[in-house]
PDB file of N, CA, C and O in Angstrom:
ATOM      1  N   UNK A   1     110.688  87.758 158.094  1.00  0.00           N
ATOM      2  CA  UNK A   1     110.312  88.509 159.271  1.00  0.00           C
ATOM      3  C   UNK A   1     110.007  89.946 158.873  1.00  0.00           C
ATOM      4  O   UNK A   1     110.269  90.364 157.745  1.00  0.00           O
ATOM      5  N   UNK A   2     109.438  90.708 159.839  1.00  0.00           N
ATOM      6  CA  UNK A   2     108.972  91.999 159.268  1.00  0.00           C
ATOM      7  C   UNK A   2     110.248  93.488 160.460  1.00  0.00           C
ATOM      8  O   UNK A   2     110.195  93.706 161.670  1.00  0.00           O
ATOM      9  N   UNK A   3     110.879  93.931 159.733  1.00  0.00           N
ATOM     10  CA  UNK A   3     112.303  94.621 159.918  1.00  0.00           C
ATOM     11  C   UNK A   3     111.409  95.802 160.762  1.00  0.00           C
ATOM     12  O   UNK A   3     110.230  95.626 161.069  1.00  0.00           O
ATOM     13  N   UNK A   4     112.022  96.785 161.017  1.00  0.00           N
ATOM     14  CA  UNK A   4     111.637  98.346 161.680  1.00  0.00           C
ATOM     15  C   UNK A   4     110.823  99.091 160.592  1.00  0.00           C
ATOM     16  O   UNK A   4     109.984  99.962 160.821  1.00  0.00           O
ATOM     17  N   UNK A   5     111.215  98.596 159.296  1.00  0.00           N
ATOM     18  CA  UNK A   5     110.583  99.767 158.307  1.00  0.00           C
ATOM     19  C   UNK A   5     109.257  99.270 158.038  1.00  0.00           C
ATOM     20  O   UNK A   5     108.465  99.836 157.284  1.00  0.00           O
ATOM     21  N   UNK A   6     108.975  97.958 158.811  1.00  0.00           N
ATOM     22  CA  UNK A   6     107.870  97.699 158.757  1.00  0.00           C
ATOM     23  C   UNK A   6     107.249  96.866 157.455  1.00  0.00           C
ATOM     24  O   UNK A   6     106.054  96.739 157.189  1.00  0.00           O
ATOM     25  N   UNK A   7     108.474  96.289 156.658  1.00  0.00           N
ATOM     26  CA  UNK A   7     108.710  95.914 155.358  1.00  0.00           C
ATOM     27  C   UNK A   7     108.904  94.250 155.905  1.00  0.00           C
ATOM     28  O   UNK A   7     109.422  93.998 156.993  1.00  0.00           O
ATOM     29  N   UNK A   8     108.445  93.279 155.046  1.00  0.00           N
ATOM     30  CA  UNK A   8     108.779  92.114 155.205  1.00  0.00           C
ATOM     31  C   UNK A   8     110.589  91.789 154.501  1.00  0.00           C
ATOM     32  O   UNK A   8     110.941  91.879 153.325  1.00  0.00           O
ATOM     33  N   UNK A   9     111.137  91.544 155.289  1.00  0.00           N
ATOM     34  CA  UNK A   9     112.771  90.771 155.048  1.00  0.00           C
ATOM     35  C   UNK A   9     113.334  89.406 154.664  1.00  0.00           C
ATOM     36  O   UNK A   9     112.532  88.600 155.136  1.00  0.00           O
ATOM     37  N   UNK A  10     113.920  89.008 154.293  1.00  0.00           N
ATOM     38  CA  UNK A  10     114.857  87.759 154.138  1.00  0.00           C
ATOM     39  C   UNK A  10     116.195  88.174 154.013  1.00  0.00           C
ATOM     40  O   UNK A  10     116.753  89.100 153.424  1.00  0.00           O
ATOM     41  N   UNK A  11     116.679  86.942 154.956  1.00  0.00           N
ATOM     42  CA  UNK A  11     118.149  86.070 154.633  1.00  0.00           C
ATOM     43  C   UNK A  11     118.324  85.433 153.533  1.00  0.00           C
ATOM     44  O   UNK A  11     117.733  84.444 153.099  1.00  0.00           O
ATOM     45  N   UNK A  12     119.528  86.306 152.909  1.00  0.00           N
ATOM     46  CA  UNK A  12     119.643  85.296 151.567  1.00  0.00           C
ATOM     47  C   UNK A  12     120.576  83.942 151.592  1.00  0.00           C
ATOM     48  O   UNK A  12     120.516  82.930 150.895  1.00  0.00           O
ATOM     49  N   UNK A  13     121.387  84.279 152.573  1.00  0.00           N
ATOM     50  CA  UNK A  13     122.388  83.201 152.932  1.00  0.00           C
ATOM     51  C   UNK A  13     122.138  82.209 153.201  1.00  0.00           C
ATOM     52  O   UNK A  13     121.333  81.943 154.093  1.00  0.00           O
ATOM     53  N   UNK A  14     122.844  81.236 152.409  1.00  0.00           N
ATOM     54  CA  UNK A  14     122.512  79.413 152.860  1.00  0.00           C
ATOM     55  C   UNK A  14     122.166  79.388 154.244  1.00  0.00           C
ATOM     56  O   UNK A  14     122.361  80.415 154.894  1.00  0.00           O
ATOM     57  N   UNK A  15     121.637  78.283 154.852  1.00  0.00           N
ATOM     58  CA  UNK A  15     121.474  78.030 156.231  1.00  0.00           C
ATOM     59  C   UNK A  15     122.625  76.980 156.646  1.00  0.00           C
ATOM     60  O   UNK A  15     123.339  76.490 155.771  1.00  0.00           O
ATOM     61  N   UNK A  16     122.766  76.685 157.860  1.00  0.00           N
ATOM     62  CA  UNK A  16     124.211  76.014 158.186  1.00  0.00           C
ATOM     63  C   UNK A  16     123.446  74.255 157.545  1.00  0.00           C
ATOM     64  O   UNK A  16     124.090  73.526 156.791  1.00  0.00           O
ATOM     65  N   UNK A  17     122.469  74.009 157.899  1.00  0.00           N
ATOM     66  CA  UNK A  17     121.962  72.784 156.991  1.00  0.00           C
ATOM     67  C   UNK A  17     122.184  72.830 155.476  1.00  0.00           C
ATOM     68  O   UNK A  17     122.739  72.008 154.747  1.00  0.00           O
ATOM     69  N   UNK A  18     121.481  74.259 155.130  1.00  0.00           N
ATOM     70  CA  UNK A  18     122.121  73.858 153.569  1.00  0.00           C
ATOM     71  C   UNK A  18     123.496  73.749 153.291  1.00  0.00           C
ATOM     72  O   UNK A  18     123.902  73.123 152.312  1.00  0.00           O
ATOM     73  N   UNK A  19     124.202  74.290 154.051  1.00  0.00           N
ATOM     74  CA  UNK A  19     125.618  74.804 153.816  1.00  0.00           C
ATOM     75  C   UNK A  19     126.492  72.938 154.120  1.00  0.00           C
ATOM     76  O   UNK A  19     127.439  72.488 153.475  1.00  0.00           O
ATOM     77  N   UNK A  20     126.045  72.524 154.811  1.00  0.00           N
ATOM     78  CA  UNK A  20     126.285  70.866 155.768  1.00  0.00           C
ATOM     79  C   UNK A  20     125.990  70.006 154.342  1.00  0.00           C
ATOM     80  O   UNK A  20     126.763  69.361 153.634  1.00  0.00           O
ATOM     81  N   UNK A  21     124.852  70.216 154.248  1.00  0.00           N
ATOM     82  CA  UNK A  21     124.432  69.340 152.354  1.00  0.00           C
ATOM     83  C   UNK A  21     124.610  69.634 151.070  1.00  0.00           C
ATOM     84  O   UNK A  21     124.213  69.081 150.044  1.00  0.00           O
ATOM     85  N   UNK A  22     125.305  70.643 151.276  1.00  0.00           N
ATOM     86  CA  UNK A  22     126.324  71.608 150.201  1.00  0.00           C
ATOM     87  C   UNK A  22     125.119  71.672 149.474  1.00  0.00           C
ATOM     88  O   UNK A  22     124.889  70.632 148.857  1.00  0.00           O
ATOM     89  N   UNK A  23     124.155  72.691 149.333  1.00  0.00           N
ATOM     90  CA  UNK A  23     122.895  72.898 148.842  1.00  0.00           C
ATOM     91  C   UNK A  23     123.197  74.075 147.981  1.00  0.00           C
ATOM     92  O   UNK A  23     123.566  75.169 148.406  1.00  0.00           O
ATOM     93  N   UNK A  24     123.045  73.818 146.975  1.00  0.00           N
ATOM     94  CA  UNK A  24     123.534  75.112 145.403  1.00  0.00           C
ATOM     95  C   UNK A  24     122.307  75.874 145.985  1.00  0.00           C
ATOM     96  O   UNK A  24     121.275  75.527 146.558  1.00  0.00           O
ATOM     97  N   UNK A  25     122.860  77.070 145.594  1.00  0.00           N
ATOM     98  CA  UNK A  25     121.738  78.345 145.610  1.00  0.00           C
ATOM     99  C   UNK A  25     121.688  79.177 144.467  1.00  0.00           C
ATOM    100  O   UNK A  25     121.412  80.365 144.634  1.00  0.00           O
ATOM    101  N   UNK A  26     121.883  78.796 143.474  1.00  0.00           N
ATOM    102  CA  UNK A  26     122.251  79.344 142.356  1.00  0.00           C
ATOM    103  C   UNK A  26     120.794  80.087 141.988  1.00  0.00           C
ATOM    104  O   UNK A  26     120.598  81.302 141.978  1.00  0.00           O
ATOM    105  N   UNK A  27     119.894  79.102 141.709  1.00  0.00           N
ATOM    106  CA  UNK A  27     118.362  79.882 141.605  1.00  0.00           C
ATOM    107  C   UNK A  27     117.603  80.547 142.320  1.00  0.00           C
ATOM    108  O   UNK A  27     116.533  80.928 141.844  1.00  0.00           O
ATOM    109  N   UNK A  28     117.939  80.841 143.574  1.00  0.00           N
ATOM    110  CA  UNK A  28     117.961  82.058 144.962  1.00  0.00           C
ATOM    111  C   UNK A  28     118.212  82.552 144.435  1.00  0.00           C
ATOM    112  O   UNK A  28     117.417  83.108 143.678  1.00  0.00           O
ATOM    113  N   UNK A  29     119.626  82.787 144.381  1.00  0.00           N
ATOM    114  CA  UNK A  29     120.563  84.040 144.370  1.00  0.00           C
ATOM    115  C   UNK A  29     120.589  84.062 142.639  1.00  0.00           C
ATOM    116  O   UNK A  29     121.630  84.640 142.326  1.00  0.00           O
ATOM    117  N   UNK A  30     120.130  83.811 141.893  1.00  0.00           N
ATOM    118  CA  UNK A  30     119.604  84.529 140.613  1.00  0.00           C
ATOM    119  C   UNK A  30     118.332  85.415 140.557  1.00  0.00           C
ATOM    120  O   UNK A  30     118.239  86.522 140.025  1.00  0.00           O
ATOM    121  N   UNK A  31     117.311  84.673 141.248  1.00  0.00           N
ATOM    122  CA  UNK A  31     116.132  85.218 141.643  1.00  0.00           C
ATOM    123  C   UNK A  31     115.682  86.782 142.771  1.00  0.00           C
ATOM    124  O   UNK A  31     114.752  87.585 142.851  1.00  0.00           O
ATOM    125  N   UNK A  32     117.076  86.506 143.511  1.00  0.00           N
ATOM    126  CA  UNK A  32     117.196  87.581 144.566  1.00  0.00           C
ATOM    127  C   UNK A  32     117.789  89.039 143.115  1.00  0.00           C
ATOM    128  O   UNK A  32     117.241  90.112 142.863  1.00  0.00           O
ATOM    129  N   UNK A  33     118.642  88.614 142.689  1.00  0.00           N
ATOM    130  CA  UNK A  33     119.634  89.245 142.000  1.00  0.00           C
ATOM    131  C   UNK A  33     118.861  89.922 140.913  1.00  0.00           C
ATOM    132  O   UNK A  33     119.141  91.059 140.534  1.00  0.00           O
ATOM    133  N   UNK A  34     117.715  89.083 140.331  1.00  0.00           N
ATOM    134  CA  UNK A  34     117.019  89.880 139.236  1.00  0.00           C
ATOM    135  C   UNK A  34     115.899  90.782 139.973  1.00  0.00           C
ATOM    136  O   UNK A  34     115.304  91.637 139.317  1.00  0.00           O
ATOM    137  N   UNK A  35     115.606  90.575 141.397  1.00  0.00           N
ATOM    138  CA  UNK A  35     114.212  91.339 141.856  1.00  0.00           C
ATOM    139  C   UNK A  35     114.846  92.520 142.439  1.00  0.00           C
ATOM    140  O   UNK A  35     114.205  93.533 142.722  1.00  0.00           O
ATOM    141  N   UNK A  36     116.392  92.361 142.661  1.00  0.00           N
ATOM    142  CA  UNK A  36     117.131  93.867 142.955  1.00  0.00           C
ATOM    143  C   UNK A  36     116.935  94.703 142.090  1.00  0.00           C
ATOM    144  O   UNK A  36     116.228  95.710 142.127  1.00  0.00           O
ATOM    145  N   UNK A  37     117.923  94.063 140.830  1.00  0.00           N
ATOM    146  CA  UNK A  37     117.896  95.104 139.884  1.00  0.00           C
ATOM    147  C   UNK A  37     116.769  95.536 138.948  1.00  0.00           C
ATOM    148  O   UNK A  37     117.050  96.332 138.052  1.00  0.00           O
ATOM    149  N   UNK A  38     115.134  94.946 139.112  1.00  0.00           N
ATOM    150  CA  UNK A  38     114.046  95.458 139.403  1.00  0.00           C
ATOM    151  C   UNK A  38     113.611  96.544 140.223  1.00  0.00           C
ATOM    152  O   UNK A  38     112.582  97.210 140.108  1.00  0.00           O
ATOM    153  N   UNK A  39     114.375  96.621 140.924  1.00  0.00           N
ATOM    154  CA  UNK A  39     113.639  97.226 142.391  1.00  0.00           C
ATOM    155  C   UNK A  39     112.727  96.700 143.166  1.00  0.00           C
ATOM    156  O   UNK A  39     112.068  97.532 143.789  1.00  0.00           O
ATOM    157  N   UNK A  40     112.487  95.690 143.326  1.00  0.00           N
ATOM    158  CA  UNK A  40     111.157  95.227 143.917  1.00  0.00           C
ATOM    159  C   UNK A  40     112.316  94.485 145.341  1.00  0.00           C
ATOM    160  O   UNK A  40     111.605  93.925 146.175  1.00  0.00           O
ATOM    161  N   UNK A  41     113.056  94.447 145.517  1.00  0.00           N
ATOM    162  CA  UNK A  41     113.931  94.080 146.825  1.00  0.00           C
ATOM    163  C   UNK A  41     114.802  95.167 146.807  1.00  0.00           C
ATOM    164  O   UNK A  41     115.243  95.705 145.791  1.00  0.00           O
ATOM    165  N   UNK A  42     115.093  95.551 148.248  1.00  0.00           N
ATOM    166  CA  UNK A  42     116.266  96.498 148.504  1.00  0.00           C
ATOM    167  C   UNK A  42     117.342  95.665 149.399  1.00  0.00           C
ATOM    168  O   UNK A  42     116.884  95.125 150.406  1.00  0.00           O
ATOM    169  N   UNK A  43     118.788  95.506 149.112  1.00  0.00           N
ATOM    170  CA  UNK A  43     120.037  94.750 149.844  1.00  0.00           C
ATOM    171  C   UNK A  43     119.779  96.016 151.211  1.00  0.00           C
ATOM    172  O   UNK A  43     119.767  97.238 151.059  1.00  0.00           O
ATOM    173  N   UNK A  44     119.615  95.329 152.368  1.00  0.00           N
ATOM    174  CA  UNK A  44     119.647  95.972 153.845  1.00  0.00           C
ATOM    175  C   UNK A  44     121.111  95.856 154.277  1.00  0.00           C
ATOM    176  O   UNK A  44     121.767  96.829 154.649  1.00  0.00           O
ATOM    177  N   UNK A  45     121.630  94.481 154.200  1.00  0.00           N
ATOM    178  CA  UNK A  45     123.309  94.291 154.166  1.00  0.00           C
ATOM    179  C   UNK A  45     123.916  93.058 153.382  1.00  0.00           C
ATOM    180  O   UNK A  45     123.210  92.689 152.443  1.00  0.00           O
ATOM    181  N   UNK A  46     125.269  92.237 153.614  1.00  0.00           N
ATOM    182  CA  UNK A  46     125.573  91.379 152.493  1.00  0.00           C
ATOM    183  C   UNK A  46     124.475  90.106 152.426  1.00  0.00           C
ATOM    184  O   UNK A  46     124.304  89.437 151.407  1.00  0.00           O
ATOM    185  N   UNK A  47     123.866  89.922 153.510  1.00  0.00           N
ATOM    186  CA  UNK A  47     123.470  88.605 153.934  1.00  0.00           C
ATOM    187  C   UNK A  47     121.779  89.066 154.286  1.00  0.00           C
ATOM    188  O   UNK A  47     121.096  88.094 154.607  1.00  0.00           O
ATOM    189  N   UNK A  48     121.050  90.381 154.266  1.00  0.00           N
ATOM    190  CA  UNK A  48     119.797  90.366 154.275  1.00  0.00           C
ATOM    191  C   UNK A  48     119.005  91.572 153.378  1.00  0.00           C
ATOM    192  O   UNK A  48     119.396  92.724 153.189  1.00  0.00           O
ATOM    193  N   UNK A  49     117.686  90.886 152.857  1.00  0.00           N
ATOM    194  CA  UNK A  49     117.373  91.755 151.751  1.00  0.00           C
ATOM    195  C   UNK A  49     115.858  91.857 152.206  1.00  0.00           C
ATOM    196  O   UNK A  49     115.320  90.892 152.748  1.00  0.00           O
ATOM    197  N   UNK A  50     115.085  93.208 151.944  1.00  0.00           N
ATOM    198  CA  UNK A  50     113.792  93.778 152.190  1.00  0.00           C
ATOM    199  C   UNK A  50     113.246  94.174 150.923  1.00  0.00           C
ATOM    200  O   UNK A  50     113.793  94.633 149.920  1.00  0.00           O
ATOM    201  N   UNK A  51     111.656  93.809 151.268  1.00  0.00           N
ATOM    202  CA  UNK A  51     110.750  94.061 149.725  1.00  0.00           C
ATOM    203  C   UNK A  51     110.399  94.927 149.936  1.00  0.00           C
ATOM    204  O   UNK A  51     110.133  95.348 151.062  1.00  0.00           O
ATOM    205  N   UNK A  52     110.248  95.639 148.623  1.00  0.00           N
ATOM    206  CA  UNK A  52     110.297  97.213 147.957  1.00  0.00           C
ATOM    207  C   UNK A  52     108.760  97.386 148.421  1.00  0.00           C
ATOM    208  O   UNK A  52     108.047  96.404 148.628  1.00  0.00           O
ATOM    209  N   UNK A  53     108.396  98.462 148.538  1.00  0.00           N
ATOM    210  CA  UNK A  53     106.856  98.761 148.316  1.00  0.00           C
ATOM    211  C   UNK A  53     106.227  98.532 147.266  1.00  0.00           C
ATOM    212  O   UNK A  53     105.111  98.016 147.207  1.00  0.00           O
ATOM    213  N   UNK A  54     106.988  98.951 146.230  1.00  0.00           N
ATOM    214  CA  UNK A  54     106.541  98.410 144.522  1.00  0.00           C
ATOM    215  C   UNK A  54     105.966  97.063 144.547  1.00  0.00           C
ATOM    216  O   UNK A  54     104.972  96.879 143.845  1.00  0.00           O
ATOM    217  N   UNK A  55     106.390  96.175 145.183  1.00  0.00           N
ATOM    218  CA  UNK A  55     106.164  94.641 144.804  1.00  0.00           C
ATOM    219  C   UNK A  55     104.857  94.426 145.469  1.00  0.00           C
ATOM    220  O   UNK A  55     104.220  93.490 144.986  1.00  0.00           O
ATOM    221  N   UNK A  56     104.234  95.118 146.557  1.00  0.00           N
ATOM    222  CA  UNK A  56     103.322  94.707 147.147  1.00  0.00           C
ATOM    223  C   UNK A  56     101.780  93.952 146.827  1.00  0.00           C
ATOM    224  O   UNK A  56     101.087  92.992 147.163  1.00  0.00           O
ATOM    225  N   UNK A  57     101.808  95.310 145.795  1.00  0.00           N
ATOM    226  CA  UNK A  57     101.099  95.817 144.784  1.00  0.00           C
ATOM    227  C   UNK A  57     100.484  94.608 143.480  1.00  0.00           C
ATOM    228  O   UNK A  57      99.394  94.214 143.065  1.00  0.00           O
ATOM    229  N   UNK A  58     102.362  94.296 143.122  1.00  0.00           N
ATOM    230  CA  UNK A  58     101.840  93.022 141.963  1.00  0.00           C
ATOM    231  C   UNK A  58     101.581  91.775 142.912  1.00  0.00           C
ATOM    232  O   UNK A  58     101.002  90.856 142.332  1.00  0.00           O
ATOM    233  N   UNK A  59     101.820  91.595 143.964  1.00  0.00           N
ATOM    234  CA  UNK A  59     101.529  90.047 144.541  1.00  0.00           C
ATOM    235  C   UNK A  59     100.028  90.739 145.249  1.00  0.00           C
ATOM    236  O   UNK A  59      99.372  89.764 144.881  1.00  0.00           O
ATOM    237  N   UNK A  60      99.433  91.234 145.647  1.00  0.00           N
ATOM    238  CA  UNK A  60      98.537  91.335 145.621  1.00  0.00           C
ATOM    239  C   UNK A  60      97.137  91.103 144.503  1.00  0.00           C
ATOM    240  O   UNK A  60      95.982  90.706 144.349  1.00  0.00           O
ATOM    241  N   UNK A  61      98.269  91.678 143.959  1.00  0.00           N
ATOM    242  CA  UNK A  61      97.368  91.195 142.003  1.00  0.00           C
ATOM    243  C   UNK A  61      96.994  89.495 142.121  1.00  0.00           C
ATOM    244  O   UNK A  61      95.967  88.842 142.308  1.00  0.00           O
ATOM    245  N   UNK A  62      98.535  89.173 141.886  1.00  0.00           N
ATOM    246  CA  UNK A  62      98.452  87.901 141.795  1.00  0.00           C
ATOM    247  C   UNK A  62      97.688  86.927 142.553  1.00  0.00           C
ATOM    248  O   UNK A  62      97.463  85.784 142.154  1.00  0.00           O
ATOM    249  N   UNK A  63      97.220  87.505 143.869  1.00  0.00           N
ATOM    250  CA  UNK A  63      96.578  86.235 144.600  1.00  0.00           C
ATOM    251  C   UNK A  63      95.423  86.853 144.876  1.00  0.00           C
ATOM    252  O   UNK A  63      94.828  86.494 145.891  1.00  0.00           O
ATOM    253  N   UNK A  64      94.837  87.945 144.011  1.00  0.00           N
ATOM    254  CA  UNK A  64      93.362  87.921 143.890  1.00  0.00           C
ATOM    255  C   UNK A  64      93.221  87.093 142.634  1.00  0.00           C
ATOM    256  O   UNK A  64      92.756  85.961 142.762  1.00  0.00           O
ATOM    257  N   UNK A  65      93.607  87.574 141.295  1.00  0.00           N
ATOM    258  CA  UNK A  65      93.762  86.419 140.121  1.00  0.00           C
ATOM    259  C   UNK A  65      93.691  84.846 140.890  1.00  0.00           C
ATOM    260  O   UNK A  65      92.692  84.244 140.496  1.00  0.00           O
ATOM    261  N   UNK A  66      94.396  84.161 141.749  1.00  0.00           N
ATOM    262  CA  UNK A  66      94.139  83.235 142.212  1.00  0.00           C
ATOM    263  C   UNK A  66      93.066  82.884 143.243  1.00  0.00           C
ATOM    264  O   UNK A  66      92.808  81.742 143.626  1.00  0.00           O
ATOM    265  N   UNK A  67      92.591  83.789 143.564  1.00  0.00           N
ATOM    266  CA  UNK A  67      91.524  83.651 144.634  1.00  0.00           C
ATOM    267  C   UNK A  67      90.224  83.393 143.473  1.00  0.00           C
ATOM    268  O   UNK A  67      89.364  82.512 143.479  1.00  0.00           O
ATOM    269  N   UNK A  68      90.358  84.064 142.891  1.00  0.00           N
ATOM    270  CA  UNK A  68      89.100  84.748 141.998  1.00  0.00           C
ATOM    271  C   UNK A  68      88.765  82.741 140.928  1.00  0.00           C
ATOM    272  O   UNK A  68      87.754  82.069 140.727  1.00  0.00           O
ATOM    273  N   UNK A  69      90.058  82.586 140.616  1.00  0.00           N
ATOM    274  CA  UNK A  69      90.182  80.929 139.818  1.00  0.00           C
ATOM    275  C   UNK A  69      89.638  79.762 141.163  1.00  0.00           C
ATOM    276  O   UNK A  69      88.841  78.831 141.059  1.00  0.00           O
ATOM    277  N   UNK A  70      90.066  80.025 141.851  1.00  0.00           N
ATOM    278  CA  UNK A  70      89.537  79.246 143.426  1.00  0.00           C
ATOM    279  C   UNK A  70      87.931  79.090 143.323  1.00  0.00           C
ATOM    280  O   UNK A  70      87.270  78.064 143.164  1.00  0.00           O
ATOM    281  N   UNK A  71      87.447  80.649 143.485  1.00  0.00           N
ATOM    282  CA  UNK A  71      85.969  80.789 143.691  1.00  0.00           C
ATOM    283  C   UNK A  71      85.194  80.408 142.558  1.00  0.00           C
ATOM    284  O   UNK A  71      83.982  80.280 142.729  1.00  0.00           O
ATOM    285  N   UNK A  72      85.797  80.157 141.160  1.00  0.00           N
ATOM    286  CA  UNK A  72      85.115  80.337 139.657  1.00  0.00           C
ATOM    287  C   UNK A  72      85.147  78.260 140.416  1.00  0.00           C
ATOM    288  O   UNK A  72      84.198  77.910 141.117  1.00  0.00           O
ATOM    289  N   UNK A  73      85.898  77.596 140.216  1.00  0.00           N
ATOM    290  CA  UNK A  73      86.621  76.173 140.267  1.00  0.00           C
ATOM    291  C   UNK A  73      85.302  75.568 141.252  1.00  0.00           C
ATOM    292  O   UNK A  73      84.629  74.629 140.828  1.00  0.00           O
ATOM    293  N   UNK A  74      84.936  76.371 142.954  1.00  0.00           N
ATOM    294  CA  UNK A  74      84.234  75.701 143.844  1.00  0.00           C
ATOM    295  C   UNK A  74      83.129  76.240 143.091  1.00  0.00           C
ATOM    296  O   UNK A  74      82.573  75.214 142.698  1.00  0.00           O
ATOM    297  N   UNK A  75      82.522  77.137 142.683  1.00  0.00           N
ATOM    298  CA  UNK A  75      81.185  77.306 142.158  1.00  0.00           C
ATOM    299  C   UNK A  75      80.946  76.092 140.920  1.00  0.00           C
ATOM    300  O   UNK A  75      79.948  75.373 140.885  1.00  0.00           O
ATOM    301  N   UNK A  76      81.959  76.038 140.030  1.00  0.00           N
ATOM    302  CA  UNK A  76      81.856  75.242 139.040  1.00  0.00           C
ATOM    303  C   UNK A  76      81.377  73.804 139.443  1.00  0.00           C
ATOM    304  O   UNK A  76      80.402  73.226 138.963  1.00  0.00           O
ATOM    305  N   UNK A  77      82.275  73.297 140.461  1.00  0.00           N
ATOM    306  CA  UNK A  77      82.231  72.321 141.436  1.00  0.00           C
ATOM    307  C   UNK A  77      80.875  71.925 141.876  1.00  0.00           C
ATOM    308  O   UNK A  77      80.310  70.877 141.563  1.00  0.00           O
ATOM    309  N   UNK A  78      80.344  72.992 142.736  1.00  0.00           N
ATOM    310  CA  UNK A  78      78.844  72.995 143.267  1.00  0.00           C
ATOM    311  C   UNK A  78      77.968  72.717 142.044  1.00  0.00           C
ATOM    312  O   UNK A  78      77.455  71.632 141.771  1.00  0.00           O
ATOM    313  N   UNK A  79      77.859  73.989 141.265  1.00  0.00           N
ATOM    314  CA  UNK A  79      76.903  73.356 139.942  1.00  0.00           C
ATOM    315  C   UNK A  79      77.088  72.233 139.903  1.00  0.00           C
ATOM    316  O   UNK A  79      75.994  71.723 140.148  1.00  0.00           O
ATOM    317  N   UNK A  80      78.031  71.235 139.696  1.00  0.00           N
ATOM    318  CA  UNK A  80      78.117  69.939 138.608  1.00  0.00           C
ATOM    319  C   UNK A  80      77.671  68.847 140.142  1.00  0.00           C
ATOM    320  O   UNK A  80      77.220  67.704 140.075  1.00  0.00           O
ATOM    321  N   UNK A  81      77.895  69.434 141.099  1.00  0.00           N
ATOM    322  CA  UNK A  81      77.340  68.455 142.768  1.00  0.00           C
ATOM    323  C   UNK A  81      75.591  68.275 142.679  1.00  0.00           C
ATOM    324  O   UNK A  81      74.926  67.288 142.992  1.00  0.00           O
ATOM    325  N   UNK A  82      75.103  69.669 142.109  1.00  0.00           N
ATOM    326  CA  UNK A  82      73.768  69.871 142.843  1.00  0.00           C
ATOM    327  C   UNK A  82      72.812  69.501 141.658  1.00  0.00           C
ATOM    328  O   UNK A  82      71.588  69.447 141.769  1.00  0.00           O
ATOM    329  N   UNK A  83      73.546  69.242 140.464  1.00  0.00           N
ATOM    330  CA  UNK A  83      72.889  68.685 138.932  1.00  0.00           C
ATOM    331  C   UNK A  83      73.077  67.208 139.234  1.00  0.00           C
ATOM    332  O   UNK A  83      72.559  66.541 138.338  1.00  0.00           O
ATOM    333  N   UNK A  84      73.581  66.535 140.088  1.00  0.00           N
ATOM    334  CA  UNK A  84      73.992  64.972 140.248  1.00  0.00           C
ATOM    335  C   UNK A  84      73.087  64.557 141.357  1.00  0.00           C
ATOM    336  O   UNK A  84      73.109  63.399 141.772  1.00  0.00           O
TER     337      UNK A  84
END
């Protein structure tokens, strides 16, 4: 969800389903734990955490890099359609 600071948020805490199917969170809460001490998440309180401004930046990267493999893939695509 997106908090007051206008920052997108998460709950890190199991959900009462996971918690019911005794659902390990070990790779969450490793994953939460290394993007803290990055900085790219800030702890808001014990149970909710907000992304840094820093991070915006590299996932933006990342899903033009993927957009960009998308558009190379359907062009590639078309060529090999319109040669057939």
């Amino acid at each position: 969800s997106i908090n007051k600071n206008d920052e997108l948020q998460m709950v890190i805490e199991r959900t009462n389903i996971e918690k019911a199917r005794r659902y390990s969170d070990l790779s969450r809460m490793f994953t939460v734990g290394l993007l803290l001490n990055r900085g790219f998440l800030r702890k808001l309180d014990h149970r909710t955490v907000e992304f840094a401004p820093n991070l915006y930046p590299l996932v933006a990267e990342k899903m033009s890099e993927k957009i960009n493999q998308l558009k190379m893939a359907a062009l590639s695509t078309q060529q090999v359609n319109e040669r057939s």
